[in-house]
C-alpha positions in Angstrom: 211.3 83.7 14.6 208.7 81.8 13.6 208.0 78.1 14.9 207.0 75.4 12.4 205.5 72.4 13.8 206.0 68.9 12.3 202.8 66.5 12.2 203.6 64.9 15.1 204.2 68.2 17.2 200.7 69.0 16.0 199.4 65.7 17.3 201.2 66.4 20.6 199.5 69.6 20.9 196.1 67.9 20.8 195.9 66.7 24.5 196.4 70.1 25.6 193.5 72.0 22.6 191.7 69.2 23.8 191.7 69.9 27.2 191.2 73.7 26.9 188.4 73.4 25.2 187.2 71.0 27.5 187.7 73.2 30.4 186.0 76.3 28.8 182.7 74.7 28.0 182.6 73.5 31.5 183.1 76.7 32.6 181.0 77.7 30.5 178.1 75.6 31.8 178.0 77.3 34.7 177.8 80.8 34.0 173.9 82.1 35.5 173.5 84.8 37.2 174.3 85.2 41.3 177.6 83.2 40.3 181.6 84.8 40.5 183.7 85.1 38.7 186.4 83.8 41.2 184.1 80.6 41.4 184.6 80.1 37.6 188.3 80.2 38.0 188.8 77.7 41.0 186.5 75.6 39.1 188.6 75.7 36.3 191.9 75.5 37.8 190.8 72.3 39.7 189.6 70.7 36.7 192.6 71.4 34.7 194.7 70.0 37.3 192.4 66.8 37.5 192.5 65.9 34.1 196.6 66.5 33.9 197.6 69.3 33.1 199.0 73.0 34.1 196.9 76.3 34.1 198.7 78.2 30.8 197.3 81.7 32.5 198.4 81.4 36.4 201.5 82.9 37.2 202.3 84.0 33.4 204.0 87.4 33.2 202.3 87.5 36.8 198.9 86.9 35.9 197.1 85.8 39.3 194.1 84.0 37.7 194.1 80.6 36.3 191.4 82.3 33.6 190.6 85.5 32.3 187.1 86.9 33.0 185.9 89.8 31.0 182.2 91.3 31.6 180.6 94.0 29.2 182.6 96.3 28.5 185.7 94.8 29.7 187.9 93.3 26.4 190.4 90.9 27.8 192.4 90.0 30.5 189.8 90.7 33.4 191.1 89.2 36.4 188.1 86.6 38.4 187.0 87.5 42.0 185.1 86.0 44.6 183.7 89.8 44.5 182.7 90.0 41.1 179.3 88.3 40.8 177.6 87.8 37.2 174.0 89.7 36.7 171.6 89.2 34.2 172.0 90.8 31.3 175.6 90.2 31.2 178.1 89.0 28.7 181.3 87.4 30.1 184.3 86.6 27.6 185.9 83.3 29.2 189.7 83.0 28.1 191.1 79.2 28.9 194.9 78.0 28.8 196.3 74.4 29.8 199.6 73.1 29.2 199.7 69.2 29.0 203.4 67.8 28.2 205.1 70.7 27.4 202.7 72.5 24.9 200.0 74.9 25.2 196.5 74.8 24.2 194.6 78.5 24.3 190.8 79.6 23.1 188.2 81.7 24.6 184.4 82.4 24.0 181.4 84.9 25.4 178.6 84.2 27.0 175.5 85.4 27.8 174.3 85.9 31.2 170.4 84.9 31.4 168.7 86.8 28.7 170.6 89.5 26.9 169.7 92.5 24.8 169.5 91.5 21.1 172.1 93.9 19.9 174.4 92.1 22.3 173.2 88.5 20.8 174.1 90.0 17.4 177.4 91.2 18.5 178.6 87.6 20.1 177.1 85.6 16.6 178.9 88.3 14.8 182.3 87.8 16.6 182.1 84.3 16.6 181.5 84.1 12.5 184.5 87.2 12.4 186.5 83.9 14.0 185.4 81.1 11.7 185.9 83.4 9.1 189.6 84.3 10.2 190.2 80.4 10.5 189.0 79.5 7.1 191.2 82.3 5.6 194.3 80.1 6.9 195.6 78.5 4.3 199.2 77.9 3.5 198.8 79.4 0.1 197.6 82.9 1.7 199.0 85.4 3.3 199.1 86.7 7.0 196.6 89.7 6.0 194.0 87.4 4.6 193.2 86.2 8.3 192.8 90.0 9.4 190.7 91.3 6.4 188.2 87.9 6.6 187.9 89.0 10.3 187.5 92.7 9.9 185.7 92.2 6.7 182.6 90.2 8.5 182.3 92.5 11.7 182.8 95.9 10.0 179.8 95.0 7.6 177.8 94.4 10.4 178.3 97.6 12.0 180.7 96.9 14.8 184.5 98.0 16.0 187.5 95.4 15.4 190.0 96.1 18.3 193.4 96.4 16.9 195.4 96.8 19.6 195.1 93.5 21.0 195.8 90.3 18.6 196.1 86.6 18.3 199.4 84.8 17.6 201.1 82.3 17.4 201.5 78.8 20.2 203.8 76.0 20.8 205.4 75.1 23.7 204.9 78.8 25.0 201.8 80.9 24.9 203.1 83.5 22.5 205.0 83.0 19.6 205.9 84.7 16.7 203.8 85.7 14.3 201.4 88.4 15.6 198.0 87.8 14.2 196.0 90.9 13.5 192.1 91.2 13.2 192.4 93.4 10.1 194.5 93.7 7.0 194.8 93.8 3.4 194.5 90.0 1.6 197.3 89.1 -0.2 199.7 91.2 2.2 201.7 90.2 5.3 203.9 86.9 5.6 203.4 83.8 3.5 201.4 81.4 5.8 203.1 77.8 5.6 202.1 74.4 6.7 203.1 73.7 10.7 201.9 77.2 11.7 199.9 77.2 15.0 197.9 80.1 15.4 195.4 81.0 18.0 193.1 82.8 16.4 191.1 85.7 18.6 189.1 88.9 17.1 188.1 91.2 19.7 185.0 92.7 18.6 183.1 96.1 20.0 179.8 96.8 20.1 181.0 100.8 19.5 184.0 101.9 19.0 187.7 100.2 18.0 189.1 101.9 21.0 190.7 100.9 23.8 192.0 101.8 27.4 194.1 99.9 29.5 195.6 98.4 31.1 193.4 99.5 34.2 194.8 99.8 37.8 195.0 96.2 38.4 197.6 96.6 35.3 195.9 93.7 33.2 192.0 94.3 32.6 191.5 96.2 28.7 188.2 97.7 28.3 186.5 99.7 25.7 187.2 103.4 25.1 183.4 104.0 24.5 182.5 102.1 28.1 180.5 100.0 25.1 180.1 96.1 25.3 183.0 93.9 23.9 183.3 90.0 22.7 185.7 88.0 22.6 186.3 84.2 20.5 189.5 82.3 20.1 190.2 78.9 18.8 194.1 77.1 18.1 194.6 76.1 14.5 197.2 74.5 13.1 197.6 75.2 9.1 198.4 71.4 7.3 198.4 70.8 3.8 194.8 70.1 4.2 193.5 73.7 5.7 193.3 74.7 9.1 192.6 72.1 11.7 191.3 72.9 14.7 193.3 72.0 18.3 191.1 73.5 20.7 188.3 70.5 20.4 186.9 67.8 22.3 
């Protein structure tokens, strides 16, 4: 079942975009080389706590992290590590949750690590325009299909793999509600999008292939079939008579 939000549940979700967001560009600040991963997520935990609210991640379905931390060729759901330490060269997809009264915010970006390869540079400013993209195809006179086929549209032309197995959806007061959001489609197929949707909104983008494996050992980390690097963006939207607004700002 799907959700609807009134305006002032989407106002009450702001604190919580608001501090995700927050939380994922500090994190994001600190990302250098000779750094951990596990440093990243006690930083992040603590400041979450700080400023109010609840780590979304830690503890959910067992997840043991308070972010997720995904180098190279790793998609989502790496798990931080005081034993995973950042090189140059690297990209690291950060994934940031934060519950603040009740409701969840969720987004997630990539970063470089030092000075990157330029085919890696491409593939985060391609995944991050696949995202924009996605977001300015919700509108409440569209269909669920138009969000997938912006994304897959954008980073297909450019040469790269959308992952399909792994898709956005949609928030509230939990971290996943209904509906699944894919990162391709057809436009002008899939459920009627309607005003008080809120969708986080998440294309997984290879540098290779669209494969995946995983979960690994640890049972949450998804990497790429191809051992190719991945990216990863992610903003909340809510859809409002006037477009998409974003939750997940400052």
């Amino acid at each position: 079942m799907i959700i609807l939000k009134s305006a002032d549940e989407i106002e009450a979700m702001r604190p919580a975009g608001r501090l995700s967001a927050k939380v994922l560009r500090k994190v994001g600040e600190l990302i250098q080389p000779g750094i951990s991963t596990g440093e990243l997520d006690s930083f992040a935990e603590s400041l979450i706590r700080l400023e109010g609210g609840t780590p979304a991640f830690l503890g959910y379905n067992g997840y043991p992290a308070s972010i997720c931390a995904s180098i190279n060729e790793q998609i989502v759901h790496g798990i931080p590590s005081k034993r995973v330490i950042l090189q140059e060269g690297d990209i690291i997809a950060i994934d940031v949750g934060a519950i603040v009264d009740g409701w969840v915010g969720d987004n997630a970006a990539t970063f470089a690590v030092g000075g990157i390869a330029p085919e890696l540079e491409r593939l985060l400013e391609v995944t991050e325009a696949s995202m924009w993209a996605g977001i300015a195809a919700a509108q409440s006179s569209g269909r669920l299909g138009d969000i997938g086929h912006a994304v897959q549209q954008l980073a297909e032309s450019a040469g790269f793999g959308v992952v399909y197995d792994y898709v956005g959806h949609g928030i509230g007061r939990n971290m996943h509600e209904s509906p699944s959001v894919p990162n391709v489609g057809r436009q002008g197929h899939g459920i009627k999008l309607q005003v008080g949707m809120v969708l986080a909104i998440e294309p997984m983008i290879n540098l290779g292939s669209a494969d995946t494996t995983g979960p690994l050992a640890d049972g949450w980390t998804v990497v790429t079939a191809d051992g190719l690097p991945s990216a990863h963006f992610e903003r909340t939207i809510a859809i409002t008579t006037d477009g998409p607004v974003l939750l997940t700002v400052e």
